[in-house]
The first five atom37 places (N, CA, C, CB, O) and aatype in JSON, in Angstrom:
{
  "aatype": [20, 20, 20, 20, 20, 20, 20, 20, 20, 20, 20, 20, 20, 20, 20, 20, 20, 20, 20, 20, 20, 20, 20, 20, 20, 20, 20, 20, 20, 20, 20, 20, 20, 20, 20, 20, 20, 20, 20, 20, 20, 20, 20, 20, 20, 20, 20, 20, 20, 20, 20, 20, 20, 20, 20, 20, 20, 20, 20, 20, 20, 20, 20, 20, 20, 20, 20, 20, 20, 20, 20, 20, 20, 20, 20, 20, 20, 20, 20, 20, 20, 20, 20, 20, 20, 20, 20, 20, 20, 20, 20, 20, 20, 20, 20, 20, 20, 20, 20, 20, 20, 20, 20, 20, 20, 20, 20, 20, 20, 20, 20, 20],
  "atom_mask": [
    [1, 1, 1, 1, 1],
    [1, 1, 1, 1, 1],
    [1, 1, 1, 1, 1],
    [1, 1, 1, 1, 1],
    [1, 1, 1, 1, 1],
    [1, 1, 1, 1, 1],
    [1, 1, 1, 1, 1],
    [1, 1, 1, 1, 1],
    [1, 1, 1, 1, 1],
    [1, 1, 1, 1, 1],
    [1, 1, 1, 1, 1],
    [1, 1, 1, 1, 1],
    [1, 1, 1, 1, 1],
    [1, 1, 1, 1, 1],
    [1, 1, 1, 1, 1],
    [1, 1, 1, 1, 1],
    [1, 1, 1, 1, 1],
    [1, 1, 1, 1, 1],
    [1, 1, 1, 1, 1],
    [1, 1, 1, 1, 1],
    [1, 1, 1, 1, 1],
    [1, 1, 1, 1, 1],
    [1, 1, 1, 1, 1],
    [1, 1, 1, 1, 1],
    [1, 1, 1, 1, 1],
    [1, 1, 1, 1, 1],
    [1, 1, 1, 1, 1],
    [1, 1, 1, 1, 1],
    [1, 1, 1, 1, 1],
    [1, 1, 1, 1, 1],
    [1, 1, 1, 1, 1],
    [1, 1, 1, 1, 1],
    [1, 1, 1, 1, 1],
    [1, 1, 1, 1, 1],
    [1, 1, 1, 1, 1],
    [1, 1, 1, 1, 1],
    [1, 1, 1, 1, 1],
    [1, 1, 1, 1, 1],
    [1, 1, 1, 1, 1],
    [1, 1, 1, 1, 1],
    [1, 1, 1, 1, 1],
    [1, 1, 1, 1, 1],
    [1, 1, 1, 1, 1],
    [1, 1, 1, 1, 1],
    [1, 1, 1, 1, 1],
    [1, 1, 1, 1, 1],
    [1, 1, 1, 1, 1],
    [1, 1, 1, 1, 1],
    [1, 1, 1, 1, 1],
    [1, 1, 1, 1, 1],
    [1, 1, 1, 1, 1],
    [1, 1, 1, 1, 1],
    [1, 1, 1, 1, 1],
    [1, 1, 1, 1, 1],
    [1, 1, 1, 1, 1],
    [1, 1, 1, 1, 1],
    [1, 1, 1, 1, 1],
    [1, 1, 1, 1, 1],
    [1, 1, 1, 1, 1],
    [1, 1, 1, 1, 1],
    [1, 1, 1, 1, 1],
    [1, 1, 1, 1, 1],
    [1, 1, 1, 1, 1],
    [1, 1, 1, 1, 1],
    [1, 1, 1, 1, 1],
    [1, 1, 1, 1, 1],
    [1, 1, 1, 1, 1],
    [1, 1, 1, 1, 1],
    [1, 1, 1, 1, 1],
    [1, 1, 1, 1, 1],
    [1, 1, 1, 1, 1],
    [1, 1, 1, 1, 1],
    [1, 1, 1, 1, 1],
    [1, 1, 1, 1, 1],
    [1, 1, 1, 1, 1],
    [1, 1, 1, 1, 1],
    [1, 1, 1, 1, 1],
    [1, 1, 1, 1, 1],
    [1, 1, 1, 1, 1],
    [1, 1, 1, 1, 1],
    [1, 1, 1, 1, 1],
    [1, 1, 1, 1, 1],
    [1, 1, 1, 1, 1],
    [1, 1, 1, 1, 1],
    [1, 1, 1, 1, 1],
    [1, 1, 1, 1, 1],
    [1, 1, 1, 1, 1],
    [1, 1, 1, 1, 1],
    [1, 1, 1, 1, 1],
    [1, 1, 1, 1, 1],
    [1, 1, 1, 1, 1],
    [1, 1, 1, 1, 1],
    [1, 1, 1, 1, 1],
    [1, 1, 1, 1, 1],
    [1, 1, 1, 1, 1],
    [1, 1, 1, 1, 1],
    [1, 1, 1, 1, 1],
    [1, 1, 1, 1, 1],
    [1, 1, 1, 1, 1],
    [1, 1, 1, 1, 1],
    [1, 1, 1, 1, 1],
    [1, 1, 1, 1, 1],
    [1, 1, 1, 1, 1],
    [1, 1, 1, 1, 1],
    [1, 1, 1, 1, 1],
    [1, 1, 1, 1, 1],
    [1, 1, 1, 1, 1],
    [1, 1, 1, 1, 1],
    [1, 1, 1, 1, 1],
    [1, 1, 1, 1, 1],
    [1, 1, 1, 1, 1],
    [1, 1, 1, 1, 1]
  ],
  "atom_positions": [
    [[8.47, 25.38, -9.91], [8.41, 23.96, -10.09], [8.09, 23.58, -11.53], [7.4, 23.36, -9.16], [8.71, 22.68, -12.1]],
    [[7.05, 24.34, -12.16], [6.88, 24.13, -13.48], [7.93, 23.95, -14.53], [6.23, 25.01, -13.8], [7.9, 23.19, -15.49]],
    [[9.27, 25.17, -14.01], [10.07, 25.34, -14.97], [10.98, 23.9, -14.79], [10.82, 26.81, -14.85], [11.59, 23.42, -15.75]],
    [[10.99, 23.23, -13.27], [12.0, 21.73, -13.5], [11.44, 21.05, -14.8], [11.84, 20.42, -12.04], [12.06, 20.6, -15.76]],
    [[9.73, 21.1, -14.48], [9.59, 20.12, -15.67], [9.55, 20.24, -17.17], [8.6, 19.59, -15.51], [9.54, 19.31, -17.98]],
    [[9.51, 21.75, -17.46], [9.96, 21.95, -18.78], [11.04, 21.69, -19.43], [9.91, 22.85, -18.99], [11.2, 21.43, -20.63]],
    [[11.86, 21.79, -18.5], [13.66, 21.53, -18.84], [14.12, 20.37, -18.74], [14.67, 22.2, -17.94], [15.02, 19.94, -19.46]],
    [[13.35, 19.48, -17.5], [13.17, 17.99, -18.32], [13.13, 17.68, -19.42], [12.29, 17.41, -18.18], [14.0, 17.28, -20.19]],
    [[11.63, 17.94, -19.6], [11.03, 17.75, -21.38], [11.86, 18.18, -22.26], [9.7, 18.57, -21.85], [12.16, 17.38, -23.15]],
    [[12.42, 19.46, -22.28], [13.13, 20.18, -23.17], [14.7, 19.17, -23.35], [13.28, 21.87, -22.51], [15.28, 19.21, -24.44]],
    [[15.18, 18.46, -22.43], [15.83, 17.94, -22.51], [16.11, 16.76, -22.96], [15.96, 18.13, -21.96], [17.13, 16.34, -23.51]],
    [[14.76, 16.06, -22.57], [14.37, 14.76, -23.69], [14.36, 15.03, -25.36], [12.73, 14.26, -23.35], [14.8, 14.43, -26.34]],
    [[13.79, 15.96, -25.16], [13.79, 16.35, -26.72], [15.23, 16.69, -27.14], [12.79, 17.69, -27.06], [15.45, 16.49, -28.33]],
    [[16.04, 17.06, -26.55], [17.65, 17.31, -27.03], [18.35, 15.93, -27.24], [18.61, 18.2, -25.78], [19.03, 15.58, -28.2]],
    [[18.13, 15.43, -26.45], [18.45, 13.95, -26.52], [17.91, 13.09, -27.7], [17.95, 13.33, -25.29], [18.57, 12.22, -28.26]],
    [[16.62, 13.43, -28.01], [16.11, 12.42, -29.01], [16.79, 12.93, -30.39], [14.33, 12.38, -29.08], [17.23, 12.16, -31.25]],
    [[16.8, 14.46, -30.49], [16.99, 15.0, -30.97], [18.61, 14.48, -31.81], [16.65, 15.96, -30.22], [18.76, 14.06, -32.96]],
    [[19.67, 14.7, -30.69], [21.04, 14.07, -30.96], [21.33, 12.54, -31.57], [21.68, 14.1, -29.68], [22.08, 12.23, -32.49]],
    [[20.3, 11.49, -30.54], [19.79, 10.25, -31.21], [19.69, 10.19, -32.65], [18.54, 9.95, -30.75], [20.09, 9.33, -33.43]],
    [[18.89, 11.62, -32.91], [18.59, 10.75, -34.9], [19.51, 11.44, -35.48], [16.82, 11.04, -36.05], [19.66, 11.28, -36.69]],
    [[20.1, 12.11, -34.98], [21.15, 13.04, -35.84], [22.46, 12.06, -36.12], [21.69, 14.59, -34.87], [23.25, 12.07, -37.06]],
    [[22.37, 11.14, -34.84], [24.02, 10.07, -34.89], [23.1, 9.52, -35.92], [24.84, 8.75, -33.26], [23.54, 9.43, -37.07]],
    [[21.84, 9.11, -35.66], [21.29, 7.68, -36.56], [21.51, 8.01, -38.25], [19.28, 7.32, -36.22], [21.92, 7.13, -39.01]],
    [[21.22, 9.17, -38.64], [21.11, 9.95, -39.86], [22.83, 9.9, -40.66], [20.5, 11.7, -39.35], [23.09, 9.61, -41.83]],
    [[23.89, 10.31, -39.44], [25.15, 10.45, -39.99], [25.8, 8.69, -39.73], [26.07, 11.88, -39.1], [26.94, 8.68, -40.18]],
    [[25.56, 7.81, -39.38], [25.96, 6.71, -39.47], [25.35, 6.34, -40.63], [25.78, 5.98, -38.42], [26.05, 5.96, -41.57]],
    [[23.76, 6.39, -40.75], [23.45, 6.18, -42.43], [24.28, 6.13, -43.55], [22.72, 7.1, -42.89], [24.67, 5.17, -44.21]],
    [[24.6, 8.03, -43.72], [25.3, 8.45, -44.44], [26.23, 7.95, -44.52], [25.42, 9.32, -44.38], [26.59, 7.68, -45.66]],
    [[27.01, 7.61, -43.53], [28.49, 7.39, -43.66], [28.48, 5.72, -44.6], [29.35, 7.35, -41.79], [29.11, 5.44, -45.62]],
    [[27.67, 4.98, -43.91], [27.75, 3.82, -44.56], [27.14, 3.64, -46.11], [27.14, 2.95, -43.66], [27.52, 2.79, -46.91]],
    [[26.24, 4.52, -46.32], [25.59, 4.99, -47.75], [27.41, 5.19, -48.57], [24.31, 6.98, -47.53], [28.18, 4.51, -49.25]],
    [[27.35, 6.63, -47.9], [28.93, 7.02, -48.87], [29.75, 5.98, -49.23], [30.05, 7.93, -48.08], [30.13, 5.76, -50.38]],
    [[30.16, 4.97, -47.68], [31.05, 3.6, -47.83], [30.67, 2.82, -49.47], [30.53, 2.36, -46.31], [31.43, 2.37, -50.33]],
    [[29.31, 2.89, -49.44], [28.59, 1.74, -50.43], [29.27, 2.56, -51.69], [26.51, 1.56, -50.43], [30.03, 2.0, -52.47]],
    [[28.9, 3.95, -51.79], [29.14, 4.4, -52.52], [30.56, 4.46, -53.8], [28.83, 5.06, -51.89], [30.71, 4.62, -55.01]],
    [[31.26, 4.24, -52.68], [32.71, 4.5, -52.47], [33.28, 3.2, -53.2], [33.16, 4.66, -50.79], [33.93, 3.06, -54.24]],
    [[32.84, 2.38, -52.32], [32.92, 0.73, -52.67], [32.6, 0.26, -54.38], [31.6, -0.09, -51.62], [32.97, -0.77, -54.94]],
    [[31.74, 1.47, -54.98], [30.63, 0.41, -56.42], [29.9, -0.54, -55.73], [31.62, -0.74, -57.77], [29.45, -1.38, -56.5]],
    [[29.59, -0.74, -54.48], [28.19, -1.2, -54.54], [27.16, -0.86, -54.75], [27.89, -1.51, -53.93], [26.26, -1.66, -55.03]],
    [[26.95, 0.76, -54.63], [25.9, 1.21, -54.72], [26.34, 2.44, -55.99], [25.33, 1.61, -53.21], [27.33, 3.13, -56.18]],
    [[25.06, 2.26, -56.67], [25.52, 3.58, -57.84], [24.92, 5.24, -57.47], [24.69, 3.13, -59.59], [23.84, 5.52, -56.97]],
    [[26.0, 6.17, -57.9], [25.14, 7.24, -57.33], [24.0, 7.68, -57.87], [25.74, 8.27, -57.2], [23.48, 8.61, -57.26]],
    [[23.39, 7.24, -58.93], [22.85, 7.25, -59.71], [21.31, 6.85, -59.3], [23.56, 6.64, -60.49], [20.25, 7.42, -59.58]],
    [[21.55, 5.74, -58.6], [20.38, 4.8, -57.95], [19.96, 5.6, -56.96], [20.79, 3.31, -57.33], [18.79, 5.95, -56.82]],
    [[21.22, 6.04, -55.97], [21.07, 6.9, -54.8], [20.0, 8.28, -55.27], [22.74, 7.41, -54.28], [18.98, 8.4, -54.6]],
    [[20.2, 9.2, -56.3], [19.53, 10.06, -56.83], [18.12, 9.79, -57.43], [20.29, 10.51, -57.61], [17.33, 10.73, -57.55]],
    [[17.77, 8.48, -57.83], [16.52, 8.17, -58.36], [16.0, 7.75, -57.65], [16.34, 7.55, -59.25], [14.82, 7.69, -58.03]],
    [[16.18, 7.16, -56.3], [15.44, 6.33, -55.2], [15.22, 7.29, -54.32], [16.19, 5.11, -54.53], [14.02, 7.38, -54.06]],
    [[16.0, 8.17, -53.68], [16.46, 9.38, -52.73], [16.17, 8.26, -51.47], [15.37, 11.18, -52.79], [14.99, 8.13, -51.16]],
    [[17.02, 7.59, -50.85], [16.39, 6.59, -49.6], [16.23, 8.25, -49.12], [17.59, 5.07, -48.45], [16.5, 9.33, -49.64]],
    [[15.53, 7.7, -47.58], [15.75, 9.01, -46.51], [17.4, 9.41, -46.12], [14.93, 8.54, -44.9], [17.88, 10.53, -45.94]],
    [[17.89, 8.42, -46.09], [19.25, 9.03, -45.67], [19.61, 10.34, -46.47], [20.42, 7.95, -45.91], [19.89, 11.41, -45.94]],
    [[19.57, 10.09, -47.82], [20.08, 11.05, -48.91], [19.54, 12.36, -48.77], [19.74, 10.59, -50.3], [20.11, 13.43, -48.96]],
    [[18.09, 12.1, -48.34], [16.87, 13.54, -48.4], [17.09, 14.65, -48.42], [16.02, 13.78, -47.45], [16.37, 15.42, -49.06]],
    [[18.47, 15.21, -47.5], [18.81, 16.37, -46.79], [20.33, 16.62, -47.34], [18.65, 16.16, -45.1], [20.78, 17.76, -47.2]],
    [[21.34, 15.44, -48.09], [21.58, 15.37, -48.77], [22.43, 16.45, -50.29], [20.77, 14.88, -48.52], [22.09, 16.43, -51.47]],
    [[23.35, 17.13, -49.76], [23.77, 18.42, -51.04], [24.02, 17.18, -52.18], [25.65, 19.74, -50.66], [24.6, 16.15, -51.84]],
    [[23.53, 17.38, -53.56], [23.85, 16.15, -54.46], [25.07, 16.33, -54.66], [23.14, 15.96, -55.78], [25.6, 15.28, -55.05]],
    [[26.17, 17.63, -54.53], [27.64, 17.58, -54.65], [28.17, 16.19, -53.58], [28.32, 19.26, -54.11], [29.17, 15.49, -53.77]],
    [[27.43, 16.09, -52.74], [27.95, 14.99, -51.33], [27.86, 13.84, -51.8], [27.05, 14.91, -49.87], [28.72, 13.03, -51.45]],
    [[26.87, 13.44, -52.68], [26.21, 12.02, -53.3], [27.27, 11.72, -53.72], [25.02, 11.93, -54.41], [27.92, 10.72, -53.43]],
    [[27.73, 13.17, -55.0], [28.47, 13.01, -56.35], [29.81, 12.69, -56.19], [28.43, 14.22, -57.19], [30.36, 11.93, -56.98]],
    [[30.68, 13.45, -54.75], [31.65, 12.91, -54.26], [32.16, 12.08, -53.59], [31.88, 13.27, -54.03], [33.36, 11.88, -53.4]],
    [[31.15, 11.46, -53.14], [31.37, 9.65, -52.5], [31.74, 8.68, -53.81], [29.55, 8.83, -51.69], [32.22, 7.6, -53.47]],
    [[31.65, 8.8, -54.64], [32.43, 7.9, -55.51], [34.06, 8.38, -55.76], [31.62, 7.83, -56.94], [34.5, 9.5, -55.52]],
    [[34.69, 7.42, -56.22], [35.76, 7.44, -56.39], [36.08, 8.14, -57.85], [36.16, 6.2, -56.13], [35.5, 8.2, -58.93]],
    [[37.75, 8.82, -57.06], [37.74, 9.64, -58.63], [36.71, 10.81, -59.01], [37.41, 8.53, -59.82], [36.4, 11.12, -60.16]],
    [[36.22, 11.41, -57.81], [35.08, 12.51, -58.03], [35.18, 13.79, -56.79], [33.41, 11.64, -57.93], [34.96, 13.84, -55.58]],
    [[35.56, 14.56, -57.66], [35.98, 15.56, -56.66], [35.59, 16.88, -57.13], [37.47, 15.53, -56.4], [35.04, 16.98, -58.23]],
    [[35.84, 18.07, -56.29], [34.97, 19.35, -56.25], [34.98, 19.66, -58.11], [35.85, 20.86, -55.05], [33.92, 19.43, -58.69]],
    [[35.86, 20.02, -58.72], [35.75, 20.44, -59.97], [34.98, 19.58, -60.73], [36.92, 20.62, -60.51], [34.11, 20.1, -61.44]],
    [[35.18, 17.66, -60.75], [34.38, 16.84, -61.72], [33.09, 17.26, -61.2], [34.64, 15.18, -61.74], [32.51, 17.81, -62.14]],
    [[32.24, 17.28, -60.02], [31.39, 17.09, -59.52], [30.73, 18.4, -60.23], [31.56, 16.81, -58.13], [29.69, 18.35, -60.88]],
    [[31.59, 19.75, -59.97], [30.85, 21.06, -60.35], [30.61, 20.95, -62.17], [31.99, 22.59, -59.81], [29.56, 21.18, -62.78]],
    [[31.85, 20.54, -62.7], [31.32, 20.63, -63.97], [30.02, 20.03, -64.7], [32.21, 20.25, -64.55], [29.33, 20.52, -65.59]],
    [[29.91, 18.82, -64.01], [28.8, 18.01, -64.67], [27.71, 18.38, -63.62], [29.12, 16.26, -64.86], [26.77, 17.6, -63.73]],
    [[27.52, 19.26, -62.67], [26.22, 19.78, -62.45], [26.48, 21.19, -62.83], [25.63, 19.57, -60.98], [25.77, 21.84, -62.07]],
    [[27.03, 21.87, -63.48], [26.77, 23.33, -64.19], [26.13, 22.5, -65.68], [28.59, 24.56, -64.47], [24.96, 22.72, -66.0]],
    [[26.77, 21.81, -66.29], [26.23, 21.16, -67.7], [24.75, 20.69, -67.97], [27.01, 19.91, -67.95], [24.19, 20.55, -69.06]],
    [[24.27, 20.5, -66.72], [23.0, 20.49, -66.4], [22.0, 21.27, -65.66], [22.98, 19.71, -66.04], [20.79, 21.12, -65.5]],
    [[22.81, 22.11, -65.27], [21.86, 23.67, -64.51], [21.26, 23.17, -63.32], [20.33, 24.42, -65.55], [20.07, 23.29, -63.04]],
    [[22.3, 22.5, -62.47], [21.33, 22.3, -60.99], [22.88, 22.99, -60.12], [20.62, 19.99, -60.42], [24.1, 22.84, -60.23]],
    [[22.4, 23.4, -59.66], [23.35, 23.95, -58.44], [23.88, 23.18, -57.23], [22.67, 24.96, -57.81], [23.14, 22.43, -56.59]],
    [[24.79, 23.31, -57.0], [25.83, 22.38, -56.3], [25.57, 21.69, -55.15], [26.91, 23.02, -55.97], [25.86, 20.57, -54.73]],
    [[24.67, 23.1, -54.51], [24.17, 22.81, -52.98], [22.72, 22.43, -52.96], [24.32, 24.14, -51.98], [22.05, 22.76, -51.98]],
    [[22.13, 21.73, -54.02], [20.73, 21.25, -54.29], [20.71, 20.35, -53.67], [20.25, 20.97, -55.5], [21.65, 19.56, -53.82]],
    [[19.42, 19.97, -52.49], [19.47, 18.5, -51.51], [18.84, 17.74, -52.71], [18.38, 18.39, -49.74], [18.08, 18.16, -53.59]],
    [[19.52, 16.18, -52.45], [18.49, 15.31, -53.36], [17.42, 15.32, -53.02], [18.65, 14.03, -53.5], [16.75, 14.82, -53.92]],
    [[16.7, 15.67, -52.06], [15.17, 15.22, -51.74], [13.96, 16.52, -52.19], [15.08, 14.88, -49.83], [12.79, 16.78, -51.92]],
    [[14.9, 17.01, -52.91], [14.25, 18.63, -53.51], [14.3, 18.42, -54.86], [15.19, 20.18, -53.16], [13.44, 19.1, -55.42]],
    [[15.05, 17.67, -55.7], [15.03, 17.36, -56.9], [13.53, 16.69, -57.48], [16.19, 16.51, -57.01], [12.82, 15.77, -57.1]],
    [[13.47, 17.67, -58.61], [12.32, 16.77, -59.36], [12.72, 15.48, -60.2], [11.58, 17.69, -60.41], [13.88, 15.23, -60.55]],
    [[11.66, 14.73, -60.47], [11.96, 13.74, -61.41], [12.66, 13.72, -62.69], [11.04, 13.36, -61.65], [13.35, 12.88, -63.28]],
    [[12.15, 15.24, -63.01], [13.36, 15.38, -64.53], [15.0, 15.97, -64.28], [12.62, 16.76, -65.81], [15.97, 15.74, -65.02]],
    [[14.98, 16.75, -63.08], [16.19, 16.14, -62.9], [16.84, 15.1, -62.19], [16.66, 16.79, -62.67], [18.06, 15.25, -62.22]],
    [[16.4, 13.94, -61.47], [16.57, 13.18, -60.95], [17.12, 12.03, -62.76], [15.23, 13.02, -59.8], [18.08, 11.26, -62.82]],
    [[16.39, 12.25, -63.59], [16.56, 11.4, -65.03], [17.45, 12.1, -65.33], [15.44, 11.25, -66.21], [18.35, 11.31, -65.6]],
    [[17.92, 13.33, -65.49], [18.93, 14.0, -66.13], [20.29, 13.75, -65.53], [18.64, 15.37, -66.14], [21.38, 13.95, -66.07]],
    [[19.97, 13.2, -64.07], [21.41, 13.6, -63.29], [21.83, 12.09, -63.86], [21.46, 13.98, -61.19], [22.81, 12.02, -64.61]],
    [[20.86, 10.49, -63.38], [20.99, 9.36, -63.7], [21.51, 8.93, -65.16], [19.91, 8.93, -63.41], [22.04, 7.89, -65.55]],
    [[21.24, 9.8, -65.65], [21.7, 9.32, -67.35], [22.9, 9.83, -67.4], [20.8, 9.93, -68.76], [23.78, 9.11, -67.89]],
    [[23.36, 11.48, -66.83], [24.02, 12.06, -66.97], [25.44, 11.15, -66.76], [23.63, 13.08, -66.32], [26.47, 11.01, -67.42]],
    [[24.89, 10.61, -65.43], [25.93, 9.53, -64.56], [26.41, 8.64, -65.26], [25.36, 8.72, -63.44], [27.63, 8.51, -65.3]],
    [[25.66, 7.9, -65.93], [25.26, 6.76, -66.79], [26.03, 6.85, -67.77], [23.92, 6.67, -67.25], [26.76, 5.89, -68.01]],
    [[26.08, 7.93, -68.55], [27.03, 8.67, -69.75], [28.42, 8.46, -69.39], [26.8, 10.37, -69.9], [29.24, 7.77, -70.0]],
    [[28.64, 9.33, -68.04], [30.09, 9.63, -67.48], [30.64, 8.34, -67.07], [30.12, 10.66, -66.19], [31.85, 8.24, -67.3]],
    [[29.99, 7.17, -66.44], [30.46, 5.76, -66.1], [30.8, 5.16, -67.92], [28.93, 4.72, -65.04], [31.96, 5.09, -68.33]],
    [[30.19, 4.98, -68.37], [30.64, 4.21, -69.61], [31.47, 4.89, -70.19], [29.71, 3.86, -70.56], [32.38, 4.24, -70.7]],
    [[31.53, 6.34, -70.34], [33.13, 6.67, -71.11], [34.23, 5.98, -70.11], [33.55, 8.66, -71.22], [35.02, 5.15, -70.58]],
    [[34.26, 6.32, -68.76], [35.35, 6.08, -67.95], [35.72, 4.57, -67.9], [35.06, 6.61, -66.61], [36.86, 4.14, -67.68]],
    [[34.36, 3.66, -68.2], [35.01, 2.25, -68.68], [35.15, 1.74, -69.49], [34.78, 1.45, -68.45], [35.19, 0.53, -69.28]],
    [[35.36, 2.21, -71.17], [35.9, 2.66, -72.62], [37.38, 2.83, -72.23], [35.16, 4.19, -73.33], [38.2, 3.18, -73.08]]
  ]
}
């Protein structure tokens, strides 16, 4: 009898479990949208880290904008020595300034 009610429980927890996982990837998805859009800069996304971002590879951030794809994304994080598959929510503050300026740099040539 014990074991019905573990597997209950165990099952609530799968459930809640799946719950934040949709809640987390609807985030994202609408984060990326913003992204995608120029409403939101990736830049901001990397210096703020909402929770959505936390978990986050910064290659994922870097490719939700437009015009940014596996090679742009890799070059300008080798130029700065962070590795591809780095979550934003693991980044320190100096690179969190390095990546933002970095960004910052790469947006104003592209609108020159």
């Amino acid at each position: 009898m014990g074991n019905i009610a573990a597997f209950g429980a165990g099952q609530a927890q799968h459930l809640q479990a799946l719950e934040h996982a949709n809640r987390v990837r609807l985030a994202r998805a609408e984060m990326k949208r913003r992204i995608a859009a120029g409403d939101l800069p990736a830049a901001e996304v990397i210096l703020s880290c909402p929770w959505e971002a936390e978990s986050m590879s910064i290659s994922d951030v870097l490719m939700s904008q437009k015009r940014w794809g596996r090679a742009r994304c890799r070059r300008l994080l080798t130029s700065i020595s962070i590795p591809e598959n780095k979550r934003v929510g693991t980044l320190t503050e100096r690179q969190r300034a390095i990546v933002a300026t970095t960004l910052s740099g790469e947006r104003s040539l592209a609108l020159a």
